[in-house]
C-alpha positions in Angstrom: 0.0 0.0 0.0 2.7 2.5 1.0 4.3 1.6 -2.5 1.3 2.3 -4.0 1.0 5.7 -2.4 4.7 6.9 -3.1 4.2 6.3 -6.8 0.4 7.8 -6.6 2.7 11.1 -4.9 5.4 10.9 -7.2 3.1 10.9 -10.3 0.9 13.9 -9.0 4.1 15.5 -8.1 5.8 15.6 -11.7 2.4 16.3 -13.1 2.0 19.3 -10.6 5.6 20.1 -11.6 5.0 19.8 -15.5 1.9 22.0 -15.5 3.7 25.0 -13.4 6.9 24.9 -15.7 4.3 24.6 -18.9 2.3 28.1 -16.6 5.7 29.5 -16.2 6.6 29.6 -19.9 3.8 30.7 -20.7 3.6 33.7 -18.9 7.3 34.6 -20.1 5.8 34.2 -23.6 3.3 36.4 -22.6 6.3 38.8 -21.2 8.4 38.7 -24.1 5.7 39.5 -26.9 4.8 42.1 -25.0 8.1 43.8 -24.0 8.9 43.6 -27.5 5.5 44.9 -28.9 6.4 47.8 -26.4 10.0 48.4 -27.9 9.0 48.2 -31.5 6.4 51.0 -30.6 8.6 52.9 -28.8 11.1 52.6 -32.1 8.5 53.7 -34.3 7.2 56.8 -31.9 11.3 57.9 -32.3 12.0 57.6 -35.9 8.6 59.6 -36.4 9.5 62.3 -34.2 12.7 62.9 -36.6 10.4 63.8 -39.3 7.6 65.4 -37.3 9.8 67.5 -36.0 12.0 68.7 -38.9 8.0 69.6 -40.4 7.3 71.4 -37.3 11.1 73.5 -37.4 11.0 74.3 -40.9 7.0 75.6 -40.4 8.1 77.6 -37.6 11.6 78.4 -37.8 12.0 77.1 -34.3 15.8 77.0 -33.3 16.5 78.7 -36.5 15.3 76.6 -38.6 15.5 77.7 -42.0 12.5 77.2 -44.5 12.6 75.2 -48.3 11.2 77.7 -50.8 8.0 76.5 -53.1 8.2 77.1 -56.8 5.0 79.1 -56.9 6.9 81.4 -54.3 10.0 82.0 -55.8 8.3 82.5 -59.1 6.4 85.7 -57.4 9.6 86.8 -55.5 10.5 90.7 -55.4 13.2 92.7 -54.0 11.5 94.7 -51.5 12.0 98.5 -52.6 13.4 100.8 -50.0 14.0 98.1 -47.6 17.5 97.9 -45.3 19.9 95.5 -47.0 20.9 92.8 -44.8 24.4 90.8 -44.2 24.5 87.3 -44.4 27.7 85.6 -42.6 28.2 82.0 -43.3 29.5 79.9 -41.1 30.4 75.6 -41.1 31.7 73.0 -38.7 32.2 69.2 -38.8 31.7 66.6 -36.5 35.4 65.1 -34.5 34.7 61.8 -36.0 33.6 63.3 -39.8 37.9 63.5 -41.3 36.1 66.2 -43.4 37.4 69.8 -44.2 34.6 71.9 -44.9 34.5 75.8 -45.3 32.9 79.0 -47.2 34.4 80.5 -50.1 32.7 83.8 -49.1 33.0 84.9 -45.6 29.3 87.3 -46.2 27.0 88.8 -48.9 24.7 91.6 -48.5 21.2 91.5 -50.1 18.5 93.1 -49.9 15.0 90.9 -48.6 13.2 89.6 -51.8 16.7 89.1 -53.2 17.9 86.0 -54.0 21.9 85.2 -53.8 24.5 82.6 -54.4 26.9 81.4 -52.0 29.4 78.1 -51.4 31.4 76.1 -49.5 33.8 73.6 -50.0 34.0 70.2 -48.7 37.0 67.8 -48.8 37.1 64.3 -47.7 40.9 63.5 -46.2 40.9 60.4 -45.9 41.7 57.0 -48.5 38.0 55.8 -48.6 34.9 57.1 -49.3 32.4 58.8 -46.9 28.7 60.0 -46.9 28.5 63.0 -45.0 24.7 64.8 -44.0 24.5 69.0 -42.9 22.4 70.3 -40.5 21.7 74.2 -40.4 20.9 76.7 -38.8 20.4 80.8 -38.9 21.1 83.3 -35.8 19.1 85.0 -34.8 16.7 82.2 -34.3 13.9 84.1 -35.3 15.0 84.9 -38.7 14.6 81.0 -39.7 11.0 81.6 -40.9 11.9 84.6 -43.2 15.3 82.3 -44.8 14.3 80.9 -47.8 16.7 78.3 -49.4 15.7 77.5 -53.4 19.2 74.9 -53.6 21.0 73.6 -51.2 23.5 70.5 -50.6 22.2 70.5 -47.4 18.6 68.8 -48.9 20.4 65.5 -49.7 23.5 63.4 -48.6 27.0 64.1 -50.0 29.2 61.4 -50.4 33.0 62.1 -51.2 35.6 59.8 -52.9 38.8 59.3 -51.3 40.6 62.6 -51.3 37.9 64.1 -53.2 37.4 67.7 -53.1 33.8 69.5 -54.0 32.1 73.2 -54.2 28.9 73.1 -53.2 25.8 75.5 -54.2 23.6 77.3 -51.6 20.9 80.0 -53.8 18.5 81.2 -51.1 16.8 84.8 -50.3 15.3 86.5 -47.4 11.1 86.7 -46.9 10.4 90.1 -47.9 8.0 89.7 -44.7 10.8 90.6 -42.5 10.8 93.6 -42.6 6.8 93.4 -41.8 7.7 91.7 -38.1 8.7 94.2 -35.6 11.0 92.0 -33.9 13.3 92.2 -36.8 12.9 95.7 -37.5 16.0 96.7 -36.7 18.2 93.5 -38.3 21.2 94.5 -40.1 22.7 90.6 -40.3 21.6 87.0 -40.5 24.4 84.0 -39.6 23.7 80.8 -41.5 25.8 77.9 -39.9 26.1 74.7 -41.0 27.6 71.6 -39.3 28.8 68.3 -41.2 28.1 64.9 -39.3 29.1 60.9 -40.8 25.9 59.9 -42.4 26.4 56.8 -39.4 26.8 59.0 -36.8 23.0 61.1 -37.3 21.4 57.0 -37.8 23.5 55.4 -34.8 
């Protein structure tokens, strides 16, 4: 009888056992899905705030963000008669790990708002391979980003330079002739438009 008994035990014990281990992976299943459902939506919510919030910049000129001029707008575009003529001073950097040299051939123009101009800069990779490089920009003061209109810029798509390569690169923009409507900027006399260089990994990492 007590053999009986100690198997009976034994067989409810490893059947108890089974169905707790069988509970217990299920429920870290249930974990992982979820943890992972929660990370994947968390990846998403960050590579749409990227765009999101370039859209909201360039609409608002927050942080100086400069603006991407329409067709239809350039197309209409008039120097503004009688209106102050303003300095632009241009400005670059590049990130420590970017073995770029990058520069403007002008150190300032002076136009008038409705104008449009042409400046460049020169980039220069130093190194025996090839490298994509991305610029970010910005204008000082901040809240001249909205009236800074740029028609062609390198800074709209990647640049990748060959070893040792060496290029000039186009930037034709003009100031809103609305600045002089905004009496925050009444008395502006010049706009700084600085742009860094980062390794195209560098902005994805």
């Amino acid at each position: 009888m007590g053999s009986i008994y100690r198997q009976y035990s034994n067989s409810h014990y490893e059947k108890l056992r089974e169905r707790m281990q069988k509970e217990t992976r299920e429920k870290n299943r249930r974990a992982l899905i979820y943890l992972t459902g929660f990370a994947i939506s968390w990846l998403g919510i960050s590579y749409a705030a990227v765009p999101l919030y370039k859209v909201f910049c360039q609409m608002t000129g927050f942080g100086g963000t400069t603006q991407r001029a329409t067709l239809e707008k350039v197309e209409k575009l008039t120097p503004r008669e009688g209106a102050k003529p303003i300095k632009i001073t241009f400005d670059a950097g590049v990130s420590s790990v970017l073995e770029w040299s990058f520069r403007p051939q002008q150190r300032d123009v002076v136009v008038l708002p409705g104008e449009t101009a042409l400046a460049f800069y020169t980039a220069k990779n130093k190194t025996e391979k090839p490298i994509t490089g991305v610029a970010t920009y910005n204008v000082y003061p901040p809240q001249a980003g909205v009236y800074f209109n740029k028609i062609q810029c390198f800074c709209f798509d990647e640049q990748r330079l060959k070893a040792k390569e060496e290029i000039d690169m186009p930037v034709l923009f003009f100031i809103d002739p609305e600045i002089c409507e905004d009496p925050s900027l009444a008395n502006i006399s010049n706009i700084t438009l600085s742009y860094t260089f980062f390794k195209t990994d560098d902005v994805i990492e």
